[in-house]
C-alpha positions as CSV (number, residue, x, y, z in Angstrom):
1,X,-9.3,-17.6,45.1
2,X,-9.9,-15.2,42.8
3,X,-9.5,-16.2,39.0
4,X,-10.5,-12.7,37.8
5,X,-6.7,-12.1,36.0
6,X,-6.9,-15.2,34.6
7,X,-10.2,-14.7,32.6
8,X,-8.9,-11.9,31.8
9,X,-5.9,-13.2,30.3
10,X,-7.6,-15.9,28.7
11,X,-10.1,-13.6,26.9
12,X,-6.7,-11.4,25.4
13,X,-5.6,-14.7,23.9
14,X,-8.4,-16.0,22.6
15,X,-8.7,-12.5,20.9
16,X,-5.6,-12.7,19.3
17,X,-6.0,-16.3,18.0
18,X,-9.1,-14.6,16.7
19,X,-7.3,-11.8,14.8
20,X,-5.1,-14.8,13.1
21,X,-8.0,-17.2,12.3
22,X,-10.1,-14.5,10.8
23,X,-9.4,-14.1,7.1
24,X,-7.8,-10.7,5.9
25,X,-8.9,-8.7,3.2
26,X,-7.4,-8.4,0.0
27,X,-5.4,-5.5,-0.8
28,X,-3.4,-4.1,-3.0
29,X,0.6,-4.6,-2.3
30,X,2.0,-1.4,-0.4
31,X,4.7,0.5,-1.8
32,X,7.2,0.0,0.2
33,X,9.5,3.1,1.6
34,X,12.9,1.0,0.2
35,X,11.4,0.9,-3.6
36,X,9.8,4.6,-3.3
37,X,13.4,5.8,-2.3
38,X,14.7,3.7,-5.1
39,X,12.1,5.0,-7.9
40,X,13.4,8.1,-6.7
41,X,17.0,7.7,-7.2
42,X,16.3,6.3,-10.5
43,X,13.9,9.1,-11.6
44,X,16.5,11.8,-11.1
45,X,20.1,9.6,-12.4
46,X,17.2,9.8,-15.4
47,X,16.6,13.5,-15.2
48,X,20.4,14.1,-16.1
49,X,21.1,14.0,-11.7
50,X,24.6,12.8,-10.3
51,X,24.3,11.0,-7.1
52,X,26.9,13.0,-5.1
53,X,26.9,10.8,-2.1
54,X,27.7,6.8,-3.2
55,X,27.2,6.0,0.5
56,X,23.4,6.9,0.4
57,X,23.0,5.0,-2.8
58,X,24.7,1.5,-1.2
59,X,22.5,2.3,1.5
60,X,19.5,2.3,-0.6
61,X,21.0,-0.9,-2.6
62,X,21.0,-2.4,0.6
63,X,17.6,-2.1,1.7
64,X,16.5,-3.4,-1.4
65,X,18.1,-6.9,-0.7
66,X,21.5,-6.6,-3.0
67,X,24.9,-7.1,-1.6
68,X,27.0,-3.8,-2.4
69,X,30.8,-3.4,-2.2
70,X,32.0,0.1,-0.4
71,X,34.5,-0.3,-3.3
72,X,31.7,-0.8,-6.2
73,X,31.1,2.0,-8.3
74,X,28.0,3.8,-8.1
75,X,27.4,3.4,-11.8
76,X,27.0,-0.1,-11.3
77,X,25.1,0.1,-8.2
78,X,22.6,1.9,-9.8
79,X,22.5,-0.3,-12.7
80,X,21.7,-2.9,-10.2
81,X,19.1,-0.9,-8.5
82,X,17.6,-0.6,-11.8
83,X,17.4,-4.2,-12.7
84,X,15.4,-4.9,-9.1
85,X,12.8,-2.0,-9.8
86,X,12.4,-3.3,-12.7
87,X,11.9,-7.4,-10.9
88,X,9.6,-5.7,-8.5
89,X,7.4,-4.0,-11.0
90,X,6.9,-7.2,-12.9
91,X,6.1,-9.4,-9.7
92,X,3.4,-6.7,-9.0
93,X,1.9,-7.2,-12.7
94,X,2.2,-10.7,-12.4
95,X,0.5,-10.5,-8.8
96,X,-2.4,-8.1,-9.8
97,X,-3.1,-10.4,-13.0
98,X,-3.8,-13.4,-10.8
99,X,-6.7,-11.2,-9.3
């Protein structure tokens, strides 16, 4: 009988029980592609920019985490979107002070 596929096997899982046992190291918090897309927005509604298409800002509203109404204006959506920027930027600080 020839156990050869079952070593083998057995030597994948203990590799991967491996890559969860070992301890990571610390990095810095990515930028994610839904807050980049959101700084974005918000940079240019700064810059004196209209959002011309409300459907792409609900979208990005969306991928942040916040429940948006097709009906709610994007004034207020982006108001919104502001006010989670500005929770995300202050959980960073408060995450890269405990360091």
């Amino acid at each position: 009988m020839d156990f050869s596929l079952f070593r083998h096997r057995l030597r994948l899982g203990f590799a991967r029980l491996g890559r969860y046992l070992m301890p990571r190291p610390k990095s810095p918090l990515p930028v994610r592609a839904e807050w980049q897309l959101a700084q974005d927005l918000i940079q240019a509604v700064d810059q004196g920019g209209i959002p011309l298409n409300p459907v792409r800002v609900n979208a990005i509203a969306r991928k942040l985490g916040l429940e948006v109404s097709r009906h709610a204006p994007v004034e207020d959506t982006i108001a919104r979107i502001r006010v989670a920027l500005q929770r995300e930027t202050a959980s960073r600080r408060r995450a890269d002070a405990r360091e």
